[in-house]
C-alpha positions as CSV (number, residue, x, y, z in Angstrom):
1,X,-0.2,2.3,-6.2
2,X,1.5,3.6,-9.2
3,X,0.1,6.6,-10.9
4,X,-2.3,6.2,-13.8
5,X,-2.9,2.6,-13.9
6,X,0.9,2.0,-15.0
7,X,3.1,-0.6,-14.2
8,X,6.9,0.1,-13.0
9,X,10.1,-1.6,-12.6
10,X,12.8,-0.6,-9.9
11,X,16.7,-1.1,-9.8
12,X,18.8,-0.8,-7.0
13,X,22.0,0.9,-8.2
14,X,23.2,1.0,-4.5
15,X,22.2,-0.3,-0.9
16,X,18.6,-2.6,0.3
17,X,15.1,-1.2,0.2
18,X,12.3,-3.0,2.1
19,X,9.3,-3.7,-0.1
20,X,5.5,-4.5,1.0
21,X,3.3,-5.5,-1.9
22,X,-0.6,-5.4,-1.6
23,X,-2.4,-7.6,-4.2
24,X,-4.9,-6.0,-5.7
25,X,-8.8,-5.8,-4.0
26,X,-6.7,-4.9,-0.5
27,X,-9.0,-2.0,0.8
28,X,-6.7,1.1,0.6
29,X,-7.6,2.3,4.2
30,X,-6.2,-1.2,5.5
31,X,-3.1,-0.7,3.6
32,X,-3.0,3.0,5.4
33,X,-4.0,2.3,8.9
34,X,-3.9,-1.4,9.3
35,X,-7.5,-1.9,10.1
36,X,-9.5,-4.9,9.6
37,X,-12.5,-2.9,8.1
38,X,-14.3,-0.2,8.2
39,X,-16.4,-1.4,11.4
40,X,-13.5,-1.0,13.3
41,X,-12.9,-4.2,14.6
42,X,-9.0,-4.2,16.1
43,X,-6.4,-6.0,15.0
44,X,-4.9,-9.3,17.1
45,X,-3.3,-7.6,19.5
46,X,-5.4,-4.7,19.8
47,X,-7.0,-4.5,22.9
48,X,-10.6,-5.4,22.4
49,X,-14.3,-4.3,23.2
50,X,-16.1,-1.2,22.5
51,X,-13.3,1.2,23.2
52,X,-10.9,-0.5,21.2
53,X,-13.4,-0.9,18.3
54,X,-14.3,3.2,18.3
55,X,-10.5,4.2,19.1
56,X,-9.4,1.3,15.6
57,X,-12.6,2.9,13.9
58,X,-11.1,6.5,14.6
59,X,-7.3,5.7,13.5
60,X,-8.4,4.6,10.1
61,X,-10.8,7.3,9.2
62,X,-8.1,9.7,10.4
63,X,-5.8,7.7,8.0
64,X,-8.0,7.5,5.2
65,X,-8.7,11.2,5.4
66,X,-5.1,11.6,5.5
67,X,-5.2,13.0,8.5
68,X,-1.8,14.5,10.0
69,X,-2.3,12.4,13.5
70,X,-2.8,9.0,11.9
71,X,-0.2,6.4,13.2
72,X,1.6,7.0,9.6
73,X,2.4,10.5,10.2
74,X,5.1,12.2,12.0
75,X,4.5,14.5,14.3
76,X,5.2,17.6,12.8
77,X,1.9,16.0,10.4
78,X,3.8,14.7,7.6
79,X,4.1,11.5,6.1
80,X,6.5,9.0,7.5
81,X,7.4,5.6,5.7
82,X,9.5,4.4,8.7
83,X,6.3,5.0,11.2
84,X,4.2,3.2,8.8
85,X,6.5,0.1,9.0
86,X,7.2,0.3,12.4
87,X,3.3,1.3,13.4
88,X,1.1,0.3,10.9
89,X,2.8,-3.0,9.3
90,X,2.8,-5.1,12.4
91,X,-0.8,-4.5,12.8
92,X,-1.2,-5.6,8.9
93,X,0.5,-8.7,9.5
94,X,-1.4,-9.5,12.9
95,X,-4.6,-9.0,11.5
96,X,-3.8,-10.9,8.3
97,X,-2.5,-13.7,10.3
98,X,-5.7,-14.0,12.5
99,X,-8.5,-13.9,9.6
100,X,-6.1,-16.6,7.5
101,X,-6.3,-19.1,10.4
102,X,-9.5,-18.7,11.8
103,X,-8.3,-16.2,14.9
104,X,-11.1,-13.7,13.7
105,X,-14.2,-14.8,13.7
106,X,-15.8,-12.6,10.6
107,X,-13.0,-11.1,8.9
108,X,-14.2,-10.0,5.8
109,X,-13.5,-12.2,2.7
110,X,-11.2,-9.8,1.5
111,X,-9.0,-10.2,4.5
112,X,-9.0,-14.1,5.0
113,X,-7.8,-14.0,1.4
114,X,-5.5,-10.9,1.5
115,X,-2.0,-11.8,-0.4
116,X,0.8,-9.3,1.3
117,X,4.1,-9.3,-0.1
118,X,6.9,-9.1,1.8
119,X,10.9,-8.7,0.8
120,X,14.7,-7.2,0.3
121,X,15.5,-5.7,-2.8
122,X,19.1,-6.4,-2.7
123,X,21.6,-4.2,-4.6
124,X,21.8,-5.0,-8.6
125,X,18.2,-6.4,-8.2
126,X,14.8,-5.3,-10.1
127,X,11.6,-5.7,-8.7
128,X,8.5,-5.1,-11.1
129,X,5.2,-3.8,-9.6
130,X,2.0,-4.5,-11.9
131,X,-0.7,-2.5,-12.0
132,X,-2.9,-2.3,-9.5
133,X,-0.8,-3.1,-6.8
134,X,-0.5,-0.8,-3.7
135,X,3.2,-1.0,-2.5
136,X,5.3,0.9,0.0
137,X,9.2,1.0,0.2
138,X,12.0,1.7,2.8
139,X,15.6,2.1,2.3
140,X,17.2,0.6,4.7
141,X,21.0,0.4,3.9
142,X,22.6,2.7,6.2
143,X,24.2,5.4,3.6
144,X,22.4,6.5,0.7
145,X,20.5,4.2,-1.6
146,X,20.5,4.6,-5.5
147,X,17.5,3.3,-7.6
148,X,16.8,3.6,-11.0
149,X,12.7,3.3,-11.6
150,X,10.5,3.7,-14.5
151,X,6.4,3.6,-15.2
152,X,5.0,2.3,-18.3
153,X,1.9,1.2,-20.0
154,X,1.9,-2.2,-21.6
155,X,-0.8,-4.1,-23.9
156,X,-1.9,-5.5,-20.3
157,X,-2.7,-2.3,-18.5
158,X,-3.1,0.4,-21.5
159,X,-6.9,0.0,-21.2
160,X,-7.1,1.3,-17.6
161,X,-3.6,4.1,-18.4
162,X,-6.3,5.4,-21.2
163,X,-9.1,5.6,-18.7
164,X,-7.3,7.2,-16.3
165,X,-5.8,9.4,-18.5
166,X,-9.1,10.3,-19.8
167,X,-9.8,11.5,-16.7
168,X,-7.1,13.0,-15.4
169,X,-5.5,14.4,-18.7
170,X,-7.6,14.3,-21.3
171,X,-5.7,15.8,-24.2
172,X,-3.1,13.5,-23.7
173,X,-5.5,10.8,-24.0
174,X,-6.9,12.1,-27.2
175,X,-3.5,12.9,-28.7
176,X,-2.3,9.1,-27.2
177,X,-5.5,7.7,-28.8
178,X,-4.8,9.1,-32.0
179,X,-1.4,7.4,-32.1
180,X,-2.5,4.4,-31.4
């Protein structure tokens, strides 16, 4: 998700980059580990039973920790895009797929109704991300990739920029408030 509450927009310059949207009410330790919930119950092709259930329960409090041994980290411990869509997308879709046509029997609501995003940004394309959304990106043009982003606040999100300003940095709130 985009800091503050802010939208942004993002043009490729040069080269492809692999975009995942999240609409927004997608449980951020799903979008980390690729979890159903918070029981633990596995993904489709998870293996399944009590072992599976503690060992999926253990991967996403390790991810929403942001622990340095979760699936979506490399293993010197840092953060890794590509392991994230190698690793942890497939298990998004899977589990997405099984709660939208009936494969698991009490996914949460959440899930059953979970809108993910999928696409190429193609080079001398934009992509806009509203607030709210979680998103993650790969480049995957061999070579480098150029992109040209910005974040803004619009009359659509400014209410929840301000609050999060507010809390994050609140003299710039003040002085924004002032202006406005």
């Amino acid at each position: 998700m985009d800091p503050l509450g802010t939208s942004a927009w993002n043009a490729s310059v040069h080269g492809r980059k692999w975009w995942v949207l999240f609409a927004p009410g997608t449980p951020e330790d799903f979008i980390k580990a690729g979890i159903v919930d918070a029981g633990g119950e596995p993904g489709r092709d998870a293996p399944h039973g009590a072992a599976a259930a503690s060992s999926a329960a253990e991967e996403l409090a390790s991810a929403a920790k942001g622990d340095k041994d979760s699936e979506a980290h490399a293993p010197d411990g840092t953060p890794s895009a590509s392991r994230w869509f190698i690793r942890v997308l497939p298990k998004i879709r899977a589990a997405v797929h099984a709660a939208q046509s009936g494969d698991l029997p009490g996914a949460p609501a959440w899930l059953r109704e979970a809108r993910v995003f999928e696409f190429i940004q193609e080079e001398g394309a934009t992509v806009f991300v509203p607030s709210g959304w979680h998103h993650a990106v790969l480049n995957v043009s061999p070579g480098a990739t150029v992109a040209v982003t910005q974040n803004f606040a619009s009359p659509t999100n400014l209410p929840v920029v301000l609050a999060a300003l507010e809390k994050e940095h609140p003299e710039m709130a003040l002085a924004l408030r002032a202006k406005l």
